[in-house]
Backbone as CSV, one residue per row, in Angstrom:
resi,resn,N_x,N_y,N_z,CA_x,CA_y,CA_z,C_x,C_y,C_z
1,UNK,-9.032,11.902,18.437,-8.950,10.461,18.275,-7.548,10.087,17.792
2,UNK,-6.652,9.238,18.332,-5.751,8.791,17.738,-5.664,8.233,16.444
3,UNK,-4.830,7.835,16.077,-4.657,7.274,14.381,-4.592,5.583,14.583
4,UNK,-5.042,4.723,14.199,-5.379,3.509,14.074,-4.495,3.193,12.935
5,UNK,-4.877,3.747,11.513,-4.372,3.175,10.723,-4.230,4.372,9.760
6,UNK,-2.951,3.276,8.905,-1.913,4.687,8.067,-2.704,3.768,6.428
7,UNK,-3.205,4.420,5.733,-2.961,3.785,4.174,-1.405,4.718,3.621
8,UNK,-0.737,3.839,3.214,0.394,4.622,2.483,0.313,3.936,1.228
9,UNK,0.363,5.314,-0.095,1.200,5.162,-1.060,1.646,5.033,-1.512
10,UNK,2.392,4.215,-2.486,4.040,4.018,-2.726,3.550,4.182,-4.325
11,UNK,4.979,4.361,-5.065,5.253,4.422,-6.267,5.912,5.386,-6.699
12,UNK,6.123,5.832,-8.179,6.418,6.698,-8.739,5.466,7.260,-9.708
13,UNK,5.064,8.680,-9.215,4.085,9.273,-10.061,4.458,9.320,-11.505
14,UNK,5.675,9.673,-11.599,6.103,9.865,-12.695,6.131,9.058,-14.327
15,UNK,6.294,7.867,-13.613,5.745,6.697,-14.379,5.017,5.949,-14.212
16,UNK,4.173,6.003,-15.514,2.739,5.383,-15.270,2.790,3.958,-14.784
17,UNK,3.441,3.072,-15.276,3.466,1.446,-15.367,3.747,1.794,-13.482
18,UNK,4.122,2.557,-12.841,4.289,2.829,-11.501,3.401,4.082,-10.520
19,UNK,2.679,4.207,-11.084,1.853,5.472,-10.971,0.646,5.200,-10.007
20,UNK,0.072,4.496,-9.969,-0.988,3.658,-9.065,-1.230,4.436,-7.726
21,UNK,-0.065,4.136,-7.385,0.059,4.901,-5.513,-0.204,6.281,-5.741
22,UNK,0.286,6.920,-6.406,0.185,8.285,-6.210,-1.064,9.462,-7.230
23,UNK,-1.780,8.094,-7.646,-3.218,8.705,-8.468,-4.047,7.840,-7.365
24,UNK,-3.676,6.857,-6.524,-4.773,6.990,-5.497,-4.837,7.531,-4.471
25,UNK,-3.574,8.108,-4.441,-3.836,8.955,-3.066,-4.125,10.287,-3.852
26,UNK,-3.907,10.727,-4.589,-5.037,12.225,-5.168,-6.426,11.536,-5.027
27,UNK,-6.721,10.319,-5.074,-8.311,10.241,-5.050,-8.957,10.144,-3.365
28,UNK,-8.175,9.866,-2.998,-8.594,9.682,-1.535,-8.175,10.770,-1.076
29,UNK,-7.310,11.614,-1.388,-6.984,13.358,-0.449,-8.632,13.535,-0.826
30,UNK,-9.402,13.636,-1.953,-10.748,13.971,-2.180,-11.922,13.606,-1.529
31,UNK,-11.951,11.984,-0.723,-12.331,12.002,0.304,-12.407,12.452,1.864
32,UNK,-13.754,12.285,2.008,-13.828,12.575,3.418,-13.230,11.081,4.350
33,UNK,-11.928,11.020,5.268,-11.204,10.437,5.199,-11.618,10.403,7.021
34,UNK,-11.917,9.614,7.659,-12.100,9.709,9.230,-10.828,9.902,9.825
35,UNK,-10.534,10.557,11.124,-9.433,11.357,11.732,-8.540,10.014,12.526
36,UNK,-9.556,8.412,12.996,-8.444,7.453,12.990,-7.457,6.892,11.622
37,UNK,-7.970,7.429,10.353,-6.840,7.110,9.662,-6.264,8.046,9.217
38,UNK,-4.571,7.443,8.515,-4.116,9.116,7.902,-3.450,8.551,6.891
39,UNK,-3.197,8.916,5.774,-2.973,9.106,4.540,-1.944,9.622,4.326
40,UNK,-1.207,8.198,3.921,0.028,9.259,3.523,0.823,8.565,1.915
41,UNK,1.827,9.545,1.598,2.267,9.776,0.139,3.739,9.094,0.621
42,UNK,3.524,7.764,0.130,5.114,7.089,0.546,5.863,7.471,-0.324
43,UNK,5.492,7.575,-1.699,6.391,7.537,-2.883,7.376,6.726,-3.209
44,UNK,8.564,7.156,-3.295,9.859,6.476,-3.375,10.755,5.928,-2.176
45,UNK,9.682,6.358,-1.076,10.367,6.558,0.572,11.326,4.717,0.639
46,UNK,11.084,3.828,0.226,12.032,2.772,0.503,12.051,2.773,1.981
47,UNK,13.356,2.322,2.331,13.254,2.389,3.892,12.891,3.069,5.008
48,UNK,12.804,3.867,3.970,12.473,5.331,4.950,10.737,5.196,5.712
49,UNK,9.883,3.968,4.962,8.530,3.780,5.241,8.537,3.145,7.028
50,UNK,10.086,2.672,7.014,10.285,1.882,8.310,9.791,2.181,9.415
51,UNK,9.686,3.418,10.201,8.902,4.181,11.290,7.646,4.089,10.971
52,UNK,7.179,4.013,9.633,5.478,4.300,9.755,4.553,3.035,10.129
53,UNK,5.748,1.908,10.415,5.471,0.794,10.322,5.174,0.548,12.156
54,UNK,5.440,1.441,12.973,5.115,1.373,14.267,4.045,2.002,15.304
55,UNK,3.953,1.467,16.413,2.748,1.839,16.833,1.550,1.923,15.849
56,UNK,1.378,1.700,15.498,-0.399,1.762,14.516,-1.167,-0.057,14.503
57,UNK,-2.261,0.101,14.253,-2.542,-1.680,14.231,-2.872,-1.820,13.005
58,UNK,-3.155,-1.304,11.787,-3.683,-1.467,10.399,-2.948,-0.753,9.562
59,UNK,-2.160,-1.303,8.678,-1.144,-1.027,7.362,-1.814,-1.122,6.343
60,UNK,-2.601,-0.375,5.422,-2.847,-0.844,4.282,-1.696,-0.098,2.811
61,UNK,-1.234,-0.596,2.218,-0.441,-0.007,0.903,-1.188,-0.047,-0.216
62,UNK,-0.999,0.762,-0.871,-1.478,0.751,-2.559,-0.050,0.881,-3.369
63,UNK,0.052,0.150,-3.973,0.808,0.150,-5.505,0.272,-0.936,-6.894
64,UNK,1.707,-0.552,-7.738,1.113,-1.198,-8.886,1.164,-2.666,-8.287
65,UNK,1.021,-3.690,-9.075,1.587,-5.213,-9.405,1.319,-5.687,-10.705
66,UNK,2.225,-6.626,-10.913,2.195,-7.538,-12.053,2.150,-8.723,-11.879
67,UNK,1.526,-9.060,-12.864,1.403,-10.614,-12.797,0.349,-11.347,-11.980
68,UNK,-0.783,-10.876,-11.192,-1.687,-11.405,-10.229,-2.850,-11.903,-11.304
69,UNK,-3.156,-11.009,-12.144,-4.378,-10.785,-13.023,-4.723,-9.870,-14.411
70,UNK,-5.610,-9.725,-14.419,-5.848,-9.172,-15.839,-5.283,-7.305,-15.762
71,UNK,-4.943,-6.848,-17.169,-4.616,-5.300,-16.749,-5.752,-4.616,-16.061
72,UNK,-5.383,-3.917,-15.006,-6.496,-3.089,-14.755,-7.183,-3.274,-13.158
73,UNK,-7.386,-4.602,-13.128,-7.554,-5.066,-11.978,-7.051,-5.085,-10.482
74,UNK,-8.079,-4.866,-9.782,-7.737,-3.984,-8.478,-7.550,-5.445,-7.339
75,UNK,-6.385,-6.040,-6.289,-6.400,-6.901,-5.820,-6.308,-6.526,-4.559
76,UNK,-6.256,-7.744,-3.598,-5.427,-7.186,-2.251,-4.665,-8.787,-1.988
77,UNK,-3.641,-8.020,-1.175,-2.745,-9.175,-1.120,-2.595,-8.833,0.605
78,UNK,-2.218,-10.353,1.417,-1.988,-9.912,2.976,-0.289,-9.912,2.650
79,UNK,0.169,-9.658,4.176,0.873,-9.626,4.289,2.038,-10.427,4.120
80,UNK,1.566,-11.983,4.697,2.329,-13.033,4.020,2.552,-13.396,2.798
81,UNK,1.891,-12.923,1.613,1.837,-12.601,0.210,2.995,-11.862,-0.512
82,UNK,2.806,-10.227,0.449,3.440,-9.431,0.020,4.962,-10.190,-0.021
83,UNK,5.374,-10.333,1.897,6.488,-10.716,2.046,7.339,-11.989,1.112
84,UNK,6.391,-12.718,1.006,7.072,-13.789,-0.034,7.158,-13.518,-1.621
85,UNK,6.973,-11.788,-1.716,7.185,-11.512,-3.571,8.894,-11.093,-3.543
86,UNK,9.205,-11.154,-2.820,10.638,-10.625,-1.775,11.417,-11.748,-3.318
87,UNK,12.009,-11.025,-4.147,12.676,-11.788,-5.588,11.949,-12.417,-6.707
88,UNK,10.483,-11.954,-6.300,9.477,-12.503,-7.590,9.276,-11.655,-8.226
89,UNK,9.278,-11.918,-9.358,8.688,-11.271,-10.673,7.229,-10.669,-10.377
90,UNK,6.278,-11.607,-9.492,4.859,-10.931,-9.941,4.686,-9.377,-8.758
91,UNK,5.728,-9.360,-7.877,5.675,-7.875,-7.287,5.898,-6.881,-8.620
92,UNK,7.095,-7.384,-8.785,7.910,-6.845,-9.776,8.586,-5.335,-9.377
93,UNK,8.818,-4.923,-8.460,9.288,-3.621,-7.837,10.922,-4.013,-7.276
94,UNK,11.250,-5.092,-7.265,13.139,-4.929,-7.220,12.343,-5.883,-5.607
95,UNK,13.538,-5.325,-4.643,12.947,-5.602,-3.292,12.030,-4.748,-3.014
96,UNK,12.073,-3.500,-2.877,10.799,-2.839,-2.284,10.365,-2.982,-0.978
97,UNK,8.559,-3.265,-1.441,7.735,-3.734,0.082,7.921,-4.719,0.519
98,UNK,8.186,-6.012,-0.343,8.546,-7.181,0.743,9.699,-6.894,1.345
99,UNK,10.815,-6.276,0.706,11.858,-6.056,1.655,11.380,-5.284,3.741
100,UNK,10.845,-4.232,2.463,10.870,-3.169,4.143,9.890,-4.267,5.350
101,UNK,9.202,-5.019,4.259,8.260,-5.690,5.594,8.989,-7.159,6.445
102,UNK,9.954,-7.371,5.116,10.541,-8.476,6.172,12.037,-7.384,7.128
103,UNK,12.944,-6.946,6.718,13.178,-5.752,7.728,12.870,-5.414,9.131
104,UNK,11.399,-5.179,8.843,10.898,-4.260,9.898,10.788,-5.116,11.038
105,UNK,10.709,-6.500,11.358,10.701,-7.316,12.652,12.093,-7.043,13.517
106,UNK,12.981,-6.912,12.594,14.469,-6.521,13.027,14.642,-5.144,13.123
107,UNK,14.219,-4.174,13.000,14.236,-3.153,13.171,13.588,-1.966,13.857
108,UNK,12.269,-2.331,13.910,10.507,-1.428,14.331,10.825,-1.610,15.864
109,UNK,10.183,-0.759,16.304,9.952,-0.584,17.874,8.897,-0.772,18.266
110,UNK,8.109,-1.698,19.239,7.092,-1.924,19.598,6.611,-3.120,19.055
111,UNK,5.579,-3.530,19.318,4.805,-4.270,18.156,4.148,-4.548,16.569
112,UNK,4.192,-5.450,15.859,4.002,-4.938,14.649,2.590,-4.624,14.236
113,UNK,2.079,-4.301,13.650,0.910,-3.916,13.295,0.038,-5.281,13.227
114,UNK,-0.970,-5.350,13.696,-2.055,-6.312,13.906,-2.329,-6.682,11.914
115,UNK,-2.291,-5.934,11.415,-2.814,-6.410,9.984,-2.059,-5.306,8.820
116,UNK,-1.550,-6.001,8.075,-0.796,-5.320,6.855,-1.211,-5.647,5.220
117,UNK,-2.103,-5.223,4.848,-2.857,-5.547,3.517,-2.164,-4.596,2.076
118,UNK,-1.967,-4.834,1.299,-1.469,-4.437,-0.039,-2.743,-4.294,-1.135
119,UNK,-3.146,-2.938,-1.059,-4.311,-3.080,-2.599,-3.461,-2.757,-3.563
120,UNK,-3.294,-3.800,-4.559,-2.729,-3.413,-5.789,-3.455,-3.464,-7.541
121,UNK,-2.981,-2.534,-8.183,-3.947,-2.796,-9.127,-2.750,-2.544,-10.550
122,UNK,-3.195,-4.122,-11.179,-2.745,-4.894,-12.381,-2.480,-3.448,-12.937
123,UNK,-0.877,-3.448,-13.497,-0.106,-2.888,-14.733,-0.727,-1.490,-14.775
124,UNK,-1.324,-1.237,-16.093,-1.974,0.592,-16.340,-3.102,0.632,-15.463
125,UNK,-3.148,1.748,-14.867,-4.157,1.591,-14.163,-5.233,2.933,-15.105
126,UNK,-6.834,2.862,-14.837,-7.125,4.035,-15.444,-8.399,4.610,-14.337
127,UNK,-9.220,5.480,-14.742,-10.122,6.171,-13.799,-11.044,4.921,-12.749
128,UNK,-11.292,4.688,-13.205,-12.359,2.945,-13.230,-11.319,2.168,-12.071
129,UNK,-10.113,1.758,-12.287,-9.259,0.888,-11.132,-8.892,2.274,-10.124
130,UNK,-8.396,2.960,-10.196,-8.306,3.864,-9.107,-9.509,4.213,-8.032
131,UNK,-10.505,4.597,-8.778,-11.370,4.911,-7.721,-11.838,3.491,-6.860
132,UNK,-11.893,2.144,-7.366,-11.477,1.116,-6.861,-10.966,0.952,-5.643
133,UNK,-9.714,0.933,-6.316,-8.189,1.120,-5.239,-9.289,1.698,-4.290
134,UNK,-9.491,2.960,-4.274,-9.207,3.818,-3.601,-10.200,3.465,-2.153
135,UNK,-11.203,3.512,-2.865,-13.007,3.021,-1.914,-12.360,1.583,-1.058
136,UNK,-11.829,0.924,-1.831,-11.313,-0.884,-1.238,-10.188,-0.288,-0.259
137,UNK,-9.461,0.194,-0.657,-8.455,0.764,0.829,-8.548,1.205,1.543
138,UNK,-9.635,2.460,1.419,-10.399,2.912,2.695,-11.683,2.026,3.706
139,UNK,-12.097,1.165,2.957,-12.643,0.321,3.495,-12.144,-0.507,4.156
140,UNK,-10.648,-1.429,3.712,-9.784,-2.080,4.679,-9.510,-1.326,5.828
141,UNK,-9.394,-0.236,5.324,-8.845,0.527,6.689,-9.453,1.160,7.902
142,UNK,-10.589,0.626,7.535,-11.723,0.581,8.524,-12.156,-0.415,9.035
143,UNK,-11.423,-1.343,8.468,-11.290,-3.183,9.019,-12.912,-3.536,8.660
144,UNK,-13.206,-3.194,7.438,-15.143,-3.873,7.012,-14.072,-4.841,6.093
């Protein structure tokens, strides 16, 4: 079966206040994960996410955010969301993902992905918002 859709990762494991992406993708490597999607560990990748952004029809990301809601709390944001945190405080990641996503029209080959969703979850995250994250992203990414 081909790949439909990519959930990617982003963050820095290393620090927690940034840690999100990469304690949900240890929770979802633990799932049984269907062979149209694939999972991947963006990390720090920045532009480098730019190719993953082609051919596929469903983008979902996990990272932290600030400022949407209470600590802890697991959101999703579309795409037009993401793109307009592009110098806001409540992304709070510098440019980042709104960058690479406004970018990628000028850059990507092919068409852009039919749907680009952001699960993010408020500031510290702990066992309770991850597995969250995790179930809600795989579920987007199965378009339920």
């Amino acid at each position: 079966m081909i790949c439909e859709t990519r959930i990617i990762c982003i963050g820095n494991g290393y620090i927690a206040s940034d840690s999100a992406g990469s304690a949900v993708y240890q929770e979802l490597q633990q799932m049984q994960l269907p062979p149209e999607i694939q999972l991947i560990d963006g990390g720090l990748a920045g532009l480098n996410l730019l190719p993953l952004l082609e051919n596929i029809k469903r983008i979902i990301f996990v990272d932290n955010v600030s400022g949407y809601d209470e600590e802890g709390a697991v959101i999703v944001l579309d795409e037009q969301e993401v793109r307009t945190a592009f110098g806001n405080e409540q992304y709070g990641h510098d440019a980042g993902l709104p960058y690479v996503l406004n970018v990628a029209p000028r850059v990507c080959e092919g068409p852009p992905p039919d749907i680009i969703k952001l699960v993010g979850i408020e500031g510290t995250h702990n066992e309770d918002s991850i597995r969250a994250a995790a179930v809600l992203s795989l579920k987007l990414a199965r378009g339920e």
